[in-house]
N, C-alpha and C positions, 0 to 999 in steps of 0.2 A: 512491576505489576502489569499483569498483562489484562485490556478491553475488549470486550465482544461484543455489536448486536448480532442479538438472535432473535429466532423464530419458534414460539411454543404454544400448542394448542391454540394457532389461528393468531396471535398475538406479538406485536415486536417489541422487543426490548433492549436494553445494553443491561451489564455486567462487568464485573470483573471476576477474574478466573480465581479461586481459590485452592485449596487442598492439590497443592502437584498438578493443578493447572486440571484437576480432574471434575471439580462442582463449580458451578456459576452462582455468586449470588445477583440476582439483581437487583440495582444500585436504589436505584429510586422506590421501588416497592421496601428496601430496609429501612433506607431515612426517614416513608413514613411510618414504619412499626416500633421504630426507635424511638422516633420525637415527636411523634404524634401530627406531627405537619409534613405538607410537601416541602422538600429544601431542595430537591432537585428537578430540573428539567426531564421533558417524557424522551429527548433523544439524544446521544451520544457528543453528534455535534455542537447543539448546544450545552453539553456539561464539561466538554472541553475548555470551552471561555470559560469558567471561574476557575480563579486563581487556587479554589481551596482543592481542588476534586481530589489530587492525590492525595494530599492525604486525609478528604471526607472518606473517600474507599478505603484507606487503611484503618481508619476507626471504626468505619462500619464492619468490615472484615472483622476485626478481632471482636468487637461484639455478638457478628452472629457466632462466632467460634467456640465463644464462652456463654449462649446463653440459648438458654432450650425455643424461646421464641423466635429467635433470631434464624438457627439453625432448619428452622420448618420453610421458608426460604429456601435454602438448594435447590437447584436443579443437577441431575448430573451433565456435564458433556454430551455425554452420550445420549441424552435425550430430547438436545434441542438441534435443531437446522440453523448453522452457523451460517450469518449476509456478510457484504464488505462491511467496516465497522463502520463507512460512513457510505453507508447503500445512496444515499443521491447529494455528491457534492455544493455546492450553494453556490460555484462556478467552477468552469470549468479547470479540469486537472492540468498542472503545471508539467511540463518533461522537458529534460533537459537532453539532446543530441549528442553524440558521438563524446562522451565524455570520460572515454576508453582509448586510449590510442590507437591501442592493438583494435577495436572495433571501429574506429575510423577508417583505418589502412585496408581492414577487409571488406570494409564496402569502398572504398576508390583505392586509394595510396597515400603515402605520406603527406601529400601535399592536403591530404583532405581534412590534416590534425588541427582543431581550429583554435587561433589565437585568442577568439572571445566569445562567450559563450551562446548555443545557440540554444534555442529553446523554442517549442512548440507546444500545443494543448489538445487535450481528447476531450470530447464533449463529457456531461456526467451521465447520459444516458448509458453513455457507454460502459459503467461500472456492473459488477457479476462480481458475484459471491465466492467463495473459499466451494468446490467440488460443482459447482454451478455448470454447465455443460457451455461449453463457447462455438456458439454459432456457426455454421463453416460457410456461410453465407454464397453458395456453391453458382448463384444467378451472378453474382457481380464478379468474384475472385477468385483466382485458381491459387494465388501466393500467400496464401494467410503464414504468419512466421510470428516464432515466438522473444521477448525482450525480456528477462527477468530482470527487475532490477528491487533497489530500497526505493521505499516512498516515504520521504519526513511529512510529519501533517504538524500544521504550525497550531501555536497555542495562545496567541497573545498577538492583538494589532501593533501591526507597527510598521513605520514608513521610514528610510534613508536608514534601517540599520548597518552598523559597521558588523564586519568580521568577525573582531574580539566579540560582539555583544551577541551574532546571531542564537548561538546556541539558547540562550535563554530566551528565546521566540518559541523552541521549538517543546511541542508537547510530546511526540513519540515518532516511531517507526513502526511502517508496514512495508510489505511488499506487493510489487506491480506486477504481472503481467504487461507490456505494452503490447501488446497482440498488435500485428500489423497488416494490413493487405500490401505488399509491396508492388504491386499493379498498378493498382487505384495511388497509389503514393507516383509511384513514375509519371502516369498517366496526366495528373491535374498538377504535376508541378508545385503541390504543395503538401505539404503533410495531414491537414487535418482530415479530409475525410477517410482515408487508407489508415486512421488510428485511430476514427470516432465512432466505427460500425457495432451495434449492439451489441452488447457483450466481451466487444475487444478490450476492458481495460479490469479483467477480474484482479483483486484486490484483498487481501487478509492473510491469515484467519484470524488477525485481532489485532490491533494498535502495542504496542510493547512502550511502557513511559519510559523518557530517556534516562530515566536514573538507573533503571537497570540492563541498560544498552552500554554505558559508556561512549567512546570515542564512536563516530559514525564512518570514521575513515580509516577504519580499520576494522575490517569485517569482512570474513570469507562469505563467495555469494556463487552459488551452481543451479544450473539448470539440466534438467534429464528432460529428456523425452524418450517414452516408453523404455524409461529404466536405464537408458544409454544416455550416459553425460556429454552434451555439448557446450555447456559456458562453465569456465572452472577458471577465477579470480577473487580479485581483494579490492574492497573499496579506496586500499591504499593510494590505487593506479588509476584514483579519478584524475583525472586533470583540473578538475575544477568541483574545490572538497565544497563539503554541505556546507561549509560558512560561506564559502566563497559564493556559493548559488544563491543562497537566503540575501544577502547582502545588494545582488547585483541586482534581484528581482525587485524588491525592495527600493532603487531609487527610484524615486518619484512614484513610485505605485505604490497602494495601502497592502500588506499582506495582515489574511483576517485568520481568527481562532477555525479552524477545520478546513482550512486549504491544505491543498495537495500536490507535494513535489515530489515526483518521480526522478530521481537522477540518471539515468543511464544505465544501459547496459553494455556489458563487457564482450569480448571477442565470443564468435562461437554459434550468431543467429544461421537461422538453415540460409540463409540469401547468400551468407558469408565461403557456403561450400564451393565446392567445383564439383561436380554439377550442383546447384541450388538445393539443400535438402527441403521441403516447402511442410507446415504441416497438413498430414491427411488425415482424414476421415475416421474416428475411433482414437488418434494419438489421445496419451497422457501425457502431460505435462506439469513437472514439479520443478517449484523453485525454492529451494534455501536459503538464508538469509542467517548469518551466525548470531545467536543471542536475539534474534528475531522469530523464524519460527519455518515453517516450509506451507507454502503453496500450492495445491491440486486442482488442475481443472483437465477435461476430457472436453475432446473438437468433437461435436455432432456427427454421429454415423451417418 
């Protein structure tokens, strides 16, 4: 089952995708024409923490399917402005570095393949919508570059999880953008503000629940820009799989229901060319994500 917020007639909502992924119902306005009360929260990230939502949406779903009330509800796709599915984080977004070999080695060399995991955070300001325009923020940075990667959003508090147990923390996939200023990253010696600039962390176009994801470490993931493919890999080739990141994050720290973990991206960013491909001015940029869904956003003219 795949999650959307959206934007309709001035109004935001979440949903889930029904009919071939083609009408939205939304969730909260059915629960109450169904029961007569509110049973769910007004936004996304709060209806992620209860335990029931998957399958509250799959009851609701076949409800409005089969019943004339129900079905006065849809929206189609087509008619609402898709946001990130969780438009303002509750902290900041989780990323995990060089967790690609092959995109290690092209930004330094093999010695740059790291033994434990590194991990840095974009601010939530930073998050932009599925077609949302990305900034080219032309006064600060000339290197803005593009990171497709998967983003798990977790489902369930929990601190010191193991390995075996992470997957049942996690509530679904999206994918990231990690937009980056690689200037501002050289410049300050640290990562965060060269990945926390407005609009550098666009995000969707909907949450996908892990049940109908399967395995997360194994999943083809490409990126184009302007139709020309430059990252073309498999999550097989993390080095450090989504258990293993859930797990490590996790000691000693609480990971909470609608956090965000962006894993890595694979060889292929423009820094990685000879000469630097950088993006300009008008690029498109789409990311894939197999059994997940594809990603569009355009760099400011």
């Amino acid at each position: 089952m795949k999650f959307v917020t959206f934007e309709h007639h001035g109004e935001v909502k979440y949903g889930a995708l029904i009919k071939g992924d083609t009408v939205i119902l939304p969730l909260q306005e059915a629960a109450e024409r169904k029961y007569g009360e509110r049973r769910l929260p007004r936004q996304l990230i709060e209806a992620i923490a209860l335990p029931q939502l998957l399958e509250e949406a799959g009851n609701l779903s076949e409800w409005a399917l089969n019943d004339h009330e129900g079905e006065e509800l849809f929206i189609p796709l087509t008619a609402v402005k898709l946001l990130a599915p969780i438009p303002r984080p509750a902290k900041n977004i989780f990323c995990v570095g060089k967790n690609y070999a092959k995109h290690a080695i092209e930004m330094g060399s093999a010695a740059d393949i790291p033994d434990d995991i590194i991990v840095f955070t974009k601010a939530p300001t930073a998050v932009a919508g599925p077609d949302q325009i990305i900034l080219n923020h032309q006064e600060i940075t000339s290197q803005l570059d593009y990171e497709g990667e998967l983003a798990v959003i977790i489902g369930k508090e929990g601190r010191g999880i193991t390995e075996e147990a992470a997957l049942d923390y996690v509530f679904g996939y999206t994918i990231i953008n990690d937009v980056t200023a690689r200037d501002l990253q050289s410049k300050h010696k640290q990562f965060f503000i060269g990945k926390s600039l407005d609009t550098t962390c666009p995000m969707g176009p909907w949450i996908v629940a892990k049940e109908s994801v399967g395995n997360p470490n194994k999943l083809n993931i490409e990126t184009k820009v302007n139709g020309e493919i430059r990252q073309s890999s498999n999550t097989e080739n993390f080095i450090f799989p989504v258990e293993k990141v859930i797990s490590i994050l996790s000691q000693g720290m609480t990971l909470e229901p609608g956090d965000v973990i962006a894993t890595g991206t694979p060889e292929g960013v423009g820094k990685g060319f000879k000469p630097p491909r950088f993006l300009q001015r008008g690029d498109q940029v789409e990311i894939t994500v197999e059994s997940v869904g594809t990603l569009v956003n355009r760099i400011e003219d």
